[in-house]
GULO-151786 format. One line per field, with one value per residue: x, y, z of N, C-alpha, C in turn; residue number from 1; residue in three letters. Coordinates in pm, whole numbers, plus 50000, padded with zeros to 5 digits. Each point is the difference from the previous one (the first is absolute). Layout:
N
n_px	(X,...) .
n_py	(Y,...) .
n_pz	(Z,...) .
ca_px	(X,...) .
ca_py	(Y,...) .
ca_pz	(Z,...) .
c_px	(X,...) .
c_py	(Y,...) .
c_pz	(Z,...) .
k	(NUM,...) .
r	(ALA,...) .
END
This chain:
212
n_px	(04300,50096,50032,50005,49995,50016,50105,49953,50048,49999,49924,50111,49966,49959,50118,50015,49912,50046,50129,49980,49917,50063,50092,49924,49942,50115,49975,50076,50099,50033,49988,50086,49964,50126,50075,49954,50127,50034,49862,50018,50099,49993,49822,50071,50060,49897,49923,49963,49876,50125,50040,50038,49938,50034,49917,49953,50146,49996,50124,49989,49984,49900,49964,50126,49933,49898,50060,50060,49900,49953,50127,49993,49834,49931,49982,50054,49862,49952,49996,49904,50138,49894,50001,50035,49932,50093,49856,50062,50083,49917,49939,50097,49970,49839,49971,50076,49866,49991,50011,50066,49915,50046,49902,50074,49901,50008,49940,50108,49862,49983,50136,50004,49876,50058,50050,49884,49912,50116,50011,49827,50026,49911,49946,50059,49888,50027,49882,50048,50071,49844,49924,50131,50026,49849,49984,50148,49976,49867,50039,50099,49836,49993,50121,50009,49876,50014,50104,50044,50044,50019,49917,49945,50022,50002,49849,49976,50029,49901,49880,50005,49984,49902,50088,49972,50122,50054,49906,50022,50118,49946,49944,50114,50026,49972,50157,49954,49953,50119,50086,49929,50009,50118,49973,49907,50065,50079,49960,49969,50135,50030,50127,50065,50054,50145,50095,49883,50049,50186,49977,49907,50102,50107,49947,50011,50154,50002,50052,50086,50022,50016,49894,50024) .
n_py	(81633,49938,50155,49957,50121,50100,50130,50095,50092,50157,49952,49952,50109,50069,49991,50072,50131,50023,50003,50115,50126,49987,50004,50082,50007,50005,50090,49972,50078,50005,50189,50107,50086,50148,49944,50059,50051,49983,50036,50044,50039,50080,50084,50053,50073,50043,50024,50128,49992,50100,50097,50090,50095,50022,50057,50025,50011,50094,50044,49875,49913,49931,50059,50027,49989,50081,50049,50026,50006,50128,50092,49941,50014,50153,49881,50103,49998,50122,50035,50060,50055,50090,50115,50009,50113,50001,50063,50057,49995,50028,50094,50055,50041,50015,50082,50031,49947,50069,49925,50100,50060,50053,50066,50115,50085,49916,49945,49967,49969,50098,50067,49997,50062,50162,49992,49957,50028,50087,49967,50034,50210,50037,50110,50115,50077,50117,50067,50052,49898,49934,50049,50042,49879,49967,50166,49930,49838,50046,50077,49877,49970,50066,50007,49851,50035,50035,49915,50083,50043,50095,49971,49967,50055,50095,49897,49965,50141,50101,49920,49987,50088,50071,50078,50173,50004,49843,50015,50176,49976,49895,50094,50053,49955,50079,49953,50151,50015,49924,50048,50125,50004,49959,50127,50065,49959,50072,50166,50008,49905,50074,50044,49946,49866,50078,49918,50097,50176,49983,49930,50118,50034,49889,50026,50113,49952,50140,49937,49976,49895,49996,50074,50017) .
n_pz	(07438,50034,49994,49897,50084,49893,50101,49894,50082,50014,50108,50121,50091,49849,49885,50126,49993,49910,50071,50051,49940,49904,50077,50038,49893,50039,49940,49882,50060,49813,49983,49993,49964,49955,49952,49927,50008,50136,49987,49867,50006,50111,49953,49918,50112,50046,49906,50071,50072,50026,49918,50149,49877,50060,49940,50149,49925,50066,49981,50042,49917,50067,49875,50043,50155,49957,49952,50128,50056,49924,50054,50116,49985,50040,50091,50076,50109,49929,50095,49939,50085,49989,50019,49811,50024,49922,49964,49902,50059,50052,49902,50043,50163,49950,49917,50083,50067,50037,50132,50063,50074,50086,50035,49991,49960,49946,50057,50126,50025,49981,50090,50081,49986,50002,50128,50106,49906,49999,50133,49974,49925,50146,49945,50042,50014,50076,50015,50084,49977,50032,50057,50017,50052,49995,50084,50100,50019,50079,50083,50025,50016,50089,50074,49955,50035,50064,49948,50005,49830,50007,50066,49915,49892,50097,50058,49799,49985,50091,50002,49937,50071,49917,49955,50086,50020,50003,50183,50147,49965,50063,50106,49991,50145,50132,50063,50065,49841,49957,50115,49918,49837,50085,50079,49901,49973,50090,50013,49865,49955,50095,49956,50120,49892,49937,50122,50029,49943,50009,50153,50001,49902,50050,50098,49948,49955,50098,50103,49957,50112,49893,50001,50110) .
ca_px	(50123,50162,50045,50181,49971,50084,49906,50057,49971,50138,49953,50064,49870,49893,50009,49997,49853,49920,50049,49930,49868,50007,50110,49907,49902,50079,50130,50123,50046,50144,50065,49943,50064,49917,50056,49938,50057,50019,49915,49969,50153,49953,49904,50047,50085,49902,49868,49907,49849,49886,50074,49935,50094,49945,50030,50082,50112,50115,50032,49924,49839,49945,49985,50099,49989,49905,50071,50080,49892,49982,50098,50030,49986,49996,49824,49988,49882,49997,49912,50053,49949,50094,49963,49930,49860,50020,49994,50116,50042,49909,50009,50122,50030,49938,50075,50125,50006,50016,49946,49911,50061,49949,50062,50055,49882,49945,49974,50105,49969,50001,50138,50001,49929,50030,50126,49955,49927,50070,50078,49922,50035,49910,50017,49911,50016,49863,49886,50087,50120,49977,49949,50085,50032,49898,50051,50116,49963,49987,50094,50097,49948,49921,50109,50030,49925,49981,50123,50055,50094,50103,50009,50025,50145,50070,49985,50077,50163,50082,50046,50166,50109,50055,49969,49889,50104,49972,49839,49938,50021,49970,49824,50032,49945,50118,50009,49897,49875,49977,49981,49869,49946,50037,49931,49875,49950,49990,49889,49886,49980,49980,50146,50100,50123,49983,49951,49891,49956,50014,49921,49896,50024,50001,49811,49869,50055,50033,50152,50050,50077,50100,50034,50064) .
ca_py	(49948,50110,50054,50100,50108,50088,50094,50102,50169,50073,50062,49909,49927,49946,49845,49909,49958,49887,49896,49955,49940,49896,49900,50002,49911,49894,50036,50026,50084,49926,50030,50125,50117,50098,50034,49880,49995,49937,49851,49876,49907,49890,49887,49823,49916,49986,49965,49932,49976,50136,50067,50118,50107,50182,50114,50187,49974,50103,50028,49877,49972,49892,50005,49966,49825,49871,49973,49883,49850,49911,49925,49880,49859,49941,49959,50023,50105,50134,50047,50174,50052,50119,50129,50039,50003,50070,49908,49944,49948,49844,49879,50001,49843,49862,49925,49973,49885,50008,49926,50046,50200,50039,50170,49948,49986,49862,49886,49869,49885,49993,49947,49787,49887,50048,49932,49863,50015,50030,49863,49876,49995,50120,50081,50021,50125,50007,50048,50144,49944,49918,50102,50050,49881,50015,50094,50015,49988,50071,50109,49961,49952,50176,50059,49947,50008,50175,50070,50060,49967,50091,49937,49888,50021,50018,49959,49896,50027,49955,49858,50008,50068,50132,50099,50059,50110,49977,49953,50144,50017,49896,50039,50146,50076,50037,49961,50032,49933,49888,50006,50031,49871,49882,50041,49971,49851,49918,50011,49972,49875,50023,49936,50042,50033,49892,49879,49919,50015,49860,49894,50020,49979,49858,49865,50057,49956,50098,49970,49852,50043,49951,50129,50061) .
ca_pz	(49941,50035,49907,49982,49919,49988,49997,49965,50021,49965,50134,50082,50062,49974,49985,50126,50043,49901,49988,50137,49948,49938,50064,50117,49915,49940,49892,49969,49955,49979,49993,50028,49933,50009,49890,49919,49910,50092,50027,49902,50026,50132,49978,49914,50046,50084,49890,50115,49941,49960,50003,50021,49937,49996,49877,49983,50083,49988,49866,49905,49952,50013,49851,49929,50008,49928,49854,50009,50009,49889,49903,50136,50010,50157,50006,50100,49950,50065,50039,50033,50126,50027,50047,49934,49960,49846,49890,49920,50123,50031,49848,49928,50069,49999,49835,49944,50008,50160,50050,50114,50068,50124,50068,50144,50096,50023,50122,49950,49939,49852,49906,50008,49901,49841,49945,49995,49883,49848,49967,49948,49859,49933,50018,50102,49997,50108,49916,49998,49880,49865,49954,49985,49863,49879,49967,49907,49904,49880,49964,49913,49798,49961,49924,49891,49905,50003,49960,49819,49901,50020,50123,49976,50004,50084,50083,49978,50015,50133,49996,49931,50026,49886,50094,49931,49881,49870,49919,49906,49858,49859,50018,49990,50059,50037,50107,50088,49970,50006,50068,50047,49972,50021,50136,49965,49997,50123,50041,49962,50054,50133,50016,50080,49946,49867,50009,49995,49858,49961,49977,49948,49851,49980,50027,49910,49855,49910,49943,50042,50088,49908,49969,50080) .
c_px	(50118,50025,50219,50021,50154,49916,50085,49933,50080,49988,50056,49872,49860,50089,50033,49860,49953,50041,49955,49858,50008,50067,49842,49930,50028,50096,50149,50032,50119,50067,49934,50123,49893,50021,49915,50116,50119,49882,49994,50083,49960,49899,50051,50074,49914,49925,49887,49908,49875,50073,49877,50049,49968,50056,50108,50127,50075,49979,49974,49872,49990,49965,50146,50012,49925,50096,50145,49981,49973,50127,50077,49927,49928,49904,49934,49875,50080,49889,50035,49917,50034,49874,49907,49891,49950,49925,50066,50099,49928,49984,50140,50075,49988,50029,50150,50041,49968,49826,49893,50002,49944,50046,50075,49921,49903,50000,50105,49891,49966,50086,49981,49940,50035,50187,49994,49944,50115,50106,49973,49998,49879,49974,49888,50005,49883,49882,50087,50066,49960,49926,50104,50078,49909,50028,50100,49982,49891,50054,50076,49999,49899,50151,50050,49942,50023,50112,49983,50062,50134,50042,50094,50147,50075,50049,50122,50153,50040,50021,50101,50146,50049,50033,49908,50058,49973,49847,50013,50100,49955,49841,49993,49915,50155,49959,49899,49887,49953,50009,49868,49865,50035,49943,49882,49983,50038,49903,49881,50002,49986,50134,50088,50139,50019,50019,49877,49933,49992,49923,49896,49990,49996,49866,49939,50032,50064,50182,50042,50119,50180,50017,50109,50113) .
c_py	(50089,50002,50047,50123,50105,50126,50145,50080,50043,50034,49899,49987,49920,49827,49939,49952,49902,49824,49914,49900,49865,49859,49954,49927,49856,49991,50000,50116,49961,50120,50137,50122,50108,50029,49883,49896,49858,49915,49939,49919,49876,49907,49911,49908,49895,49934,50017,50016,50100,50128,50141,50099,50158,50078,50092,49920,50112,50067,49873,49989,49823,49934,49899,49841,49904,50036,49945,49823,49938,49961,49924,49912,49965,49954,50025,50104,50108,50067,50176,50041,50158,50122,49987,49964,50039,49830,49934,49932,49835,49939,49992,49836,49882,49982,49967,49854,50031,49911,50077,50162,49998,50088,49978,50054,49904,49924,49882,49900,50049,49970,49842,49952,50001,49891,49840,49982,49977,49852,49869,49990,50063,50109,50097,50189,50012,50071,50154,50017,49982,50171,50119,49957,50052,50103,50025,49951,50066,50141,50007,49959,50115,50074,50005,50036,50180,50046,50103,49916,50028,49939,49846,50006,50026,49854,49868,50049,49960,49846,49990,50019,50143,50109,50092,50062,49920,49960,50122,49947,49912,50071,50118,50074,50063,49904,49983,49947,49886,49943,49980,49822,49889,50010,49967,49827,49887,50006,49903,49833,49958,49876,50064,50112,49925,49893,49927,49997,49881,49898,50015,50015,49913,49967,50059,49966,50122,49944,49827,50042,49922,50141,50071,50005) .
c_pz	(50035,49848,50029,49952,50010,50018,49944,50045,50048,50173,50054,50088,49975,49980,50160,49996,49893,50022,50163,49960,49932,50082,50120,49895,49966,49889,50035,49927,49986,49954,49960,49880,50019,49776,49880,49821,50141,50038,49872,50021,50111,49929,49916,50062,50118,50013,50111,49910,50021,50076,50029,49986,50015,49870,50008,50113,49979,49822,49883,50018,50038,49903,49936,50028,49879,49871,50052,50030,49863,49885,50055,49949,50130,50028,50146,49979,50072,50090,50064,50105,49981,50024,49896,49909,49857,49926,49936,50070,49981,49873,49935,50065,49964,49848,50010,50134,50242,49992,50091,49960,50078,50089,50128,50152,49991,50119,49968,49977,49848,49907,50026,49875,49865,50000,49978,49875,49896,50103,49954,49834,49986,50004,50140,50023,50116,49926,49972,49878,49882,49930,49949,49843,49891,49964,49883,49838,49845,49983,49887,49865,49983,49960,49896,49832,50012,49990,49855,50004,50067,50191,49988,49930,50096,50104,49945,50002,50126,50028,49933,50059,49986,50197,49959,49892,49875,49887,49895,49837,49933,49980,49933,50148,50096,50142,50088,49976,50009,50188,50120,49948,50122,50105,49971,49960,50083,50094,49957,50004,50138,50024,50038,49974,49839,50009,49971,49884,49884,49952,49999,49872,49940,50018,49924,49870,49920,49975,50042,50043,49921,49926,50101,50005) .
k	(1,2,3,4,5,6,7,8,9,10,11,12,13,14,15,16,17,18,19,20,21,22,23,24,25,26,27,28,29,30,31,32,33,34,35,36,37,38,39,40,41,42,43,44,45,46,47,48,49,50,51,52,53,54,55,56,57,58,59,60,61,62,63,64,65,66,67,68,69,70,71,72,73,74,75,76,77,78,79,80,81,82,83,84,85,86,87,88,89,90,91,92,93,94,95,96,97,98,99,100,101,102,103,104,105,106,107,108,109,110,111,112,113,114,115,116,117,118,119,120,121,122,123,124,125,126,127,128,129,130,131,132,133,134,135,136,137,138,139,140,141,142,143,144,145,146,147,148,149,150,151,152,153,154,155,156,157,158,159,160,161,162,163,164,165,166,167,168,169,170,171,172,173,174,175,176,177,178,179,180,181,182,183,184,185,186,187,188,189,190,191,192,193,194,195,196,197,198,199,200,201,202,203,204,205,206,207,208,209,210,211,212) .
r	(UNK,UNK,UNK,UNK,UNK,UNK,UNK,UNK,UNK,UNK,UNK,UNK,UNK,UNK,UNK,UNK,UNK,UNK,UNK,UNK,UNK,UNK,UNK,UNK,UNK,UNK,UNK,UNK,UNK,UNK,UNK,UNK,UNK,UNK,UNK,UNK,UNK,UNK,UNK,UNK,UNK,UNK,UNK,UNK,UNK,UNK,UNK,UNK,UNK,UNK,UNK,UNK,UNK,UNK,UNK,UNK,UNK,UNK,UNK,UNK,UNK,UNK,UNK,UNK,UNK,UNK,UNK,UNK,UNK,UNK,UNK,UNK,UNK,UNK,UNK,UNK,UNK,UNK,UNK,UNK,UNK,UNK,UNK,UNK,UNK,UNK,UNK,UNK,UNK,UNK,UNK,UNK,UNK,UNK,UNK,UNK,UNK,UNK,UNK,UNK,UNK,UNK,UNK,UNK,UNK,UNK,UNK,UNK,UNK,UNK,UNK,UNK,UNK,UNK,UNK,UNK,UNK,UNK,UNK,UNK,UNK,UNK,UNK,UNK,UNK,UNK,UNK,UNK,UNK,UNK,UNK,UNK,UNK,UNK,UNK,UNK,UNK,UNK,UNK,UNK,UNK,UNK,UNK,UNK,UNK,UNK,UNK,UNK,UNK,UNK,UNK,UNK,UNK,UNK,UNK,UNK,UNK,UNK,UNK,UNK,UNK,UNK,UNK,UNK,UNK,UNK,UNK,UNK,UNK,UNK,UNK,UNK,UNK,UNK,UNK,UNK,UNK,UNK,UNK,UNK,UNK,UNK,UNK,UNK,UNK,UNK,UNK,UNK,UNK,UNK,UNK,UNK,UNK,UNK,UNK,UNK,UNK,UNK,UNK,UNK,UNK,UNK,UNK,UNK,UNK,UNK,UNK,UNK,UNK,UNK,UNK,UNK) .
END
C-alpha cells in the first residue's frame, strides 16, 4: 500500500536517505522537519499516515511530538526511528501511543514493514525491540513500587513544577540535597529528563496533569 509519510530528524542526510528509501518503495514523502514543535504544525496541516520520528533532535526531545499529537487531535501513526536503545525509551513510546521502534541499525526492509504495519493501524517492533520494550516495561513497575516515601514526595513536586529551592523548604532539606534525590531517581526510573519525569507521574497517577 503507498503510504503519505512525514519525516523528523535533526540529520539533513539521513532525512535524504530516508526519503530516497521510502519514494523507491513507493512512498510519499509529504514533508520533513528537524524541529518537533514545526512538524506538529505541518502534520495537522498534512495529516499524512504515518509520521517517522527520531527521539534525540538536538537540544529537543522526539518525546514533545506525542503530547503535541495528542492535543491536535492527530490521527496520523508514529513510528520511532532512532539510535536508542534505552528500555524505557521503547515502553515510554509505545504507552504514549507510537506504532512502531525501530533502530536505526535496522535493515530498510525492516523499517518498511514497521511503517507499512502502523499504516494499516498496527502495531510493529522487530524481536530486538520487542525484548527491550518487555524490559522497559517491567523496570518501570519494578520502579514504581521501590520508591520511598520521601522519593515519592520529591518525584510529585517536581511534576509539579516546584524548583529544588522550594521542594528543600517545604522538606526542610537544602538545595543540594534535594538535587542529589532528583539525580537518584532519574537514575533509578531509568528517565532522561523532567520532561519525562512528568509523564511518568501522570501514568502512574502520582499527579493530574490539571495539577500543573
Amino acid at each position: 500500500m503507498r503510504c503519505r509519510i512525514y519525516l523528523i530528524d535533526d540529520h539533513a542526510l539521513v532525512r535524504e536517505g530516508l526519503r530516497t528509501l521510502l519514494q523507491t518503495a513507493g512512498h510519499e514523502v509529504v514533508g520533513e522537519s528537524d524541529d518537533p514543535g514545526t512538524a506538529s504544525v505541518e502534520i495537522a496541516r498534512l495529516e499524512p499516515d504515518v509520521v517517522l520520528l527520531d527521539l534525540q533532535l538536538g537540544q529537543r526531545s522526539g518525546f514533545e511530538l506525542f503530547d503535541d499529537a495528542r492535543r491536535r487531535a492527530v490521527k496520523s501513526r508514529i513510528v520511532v526511528l532512532t539510535m536508542s536503545q534505552r528500555p524505557q525509551h521503547i515502553a515510554d513510546a509505545l504507552r504514549l501511543g507510537a506504532h512502531g521502534y525501530v533502530l536505526k541499525g535496522s535493515s530498510s526492509a525492516e523499517l518498511l514493514r514497521a511503517v507499512e504495519a502502523a499504516a494499516r493501524g498496527e502495531r510493529h517492533l522487530g524481536p530486538d525491540e520487542a525484548e527491550l520494550a518487555v524490559r522497559g516495561l517491567t523496570e518501570a513497575a519494578y520502579s514504581a513500587r521501590a520508591l520511598s516515601a520521601r522519593e515519592r514526595q520529591v518525584v510529585v513536586m517536581v511534576a509539579r513544577g516546584a524548583s529544588s529551592a522550594e521542594i528543600g523548604e517545604q522538606l526542610h532539606l537544602s538545595p543540594k540535597t534535594v538535587d542529589t534525590y532528583r539525580s537518584r531517581l532519574m537514575r533509578k526510573l531509568g528517565l532522561a529528563d523532567a520532561a519525562a519525569l512528568v509523564r511518568w507521574a501522570v501514568r502512574e497517577g502520582m499527579v493530574d496533569l490539571d495539577e500543573r
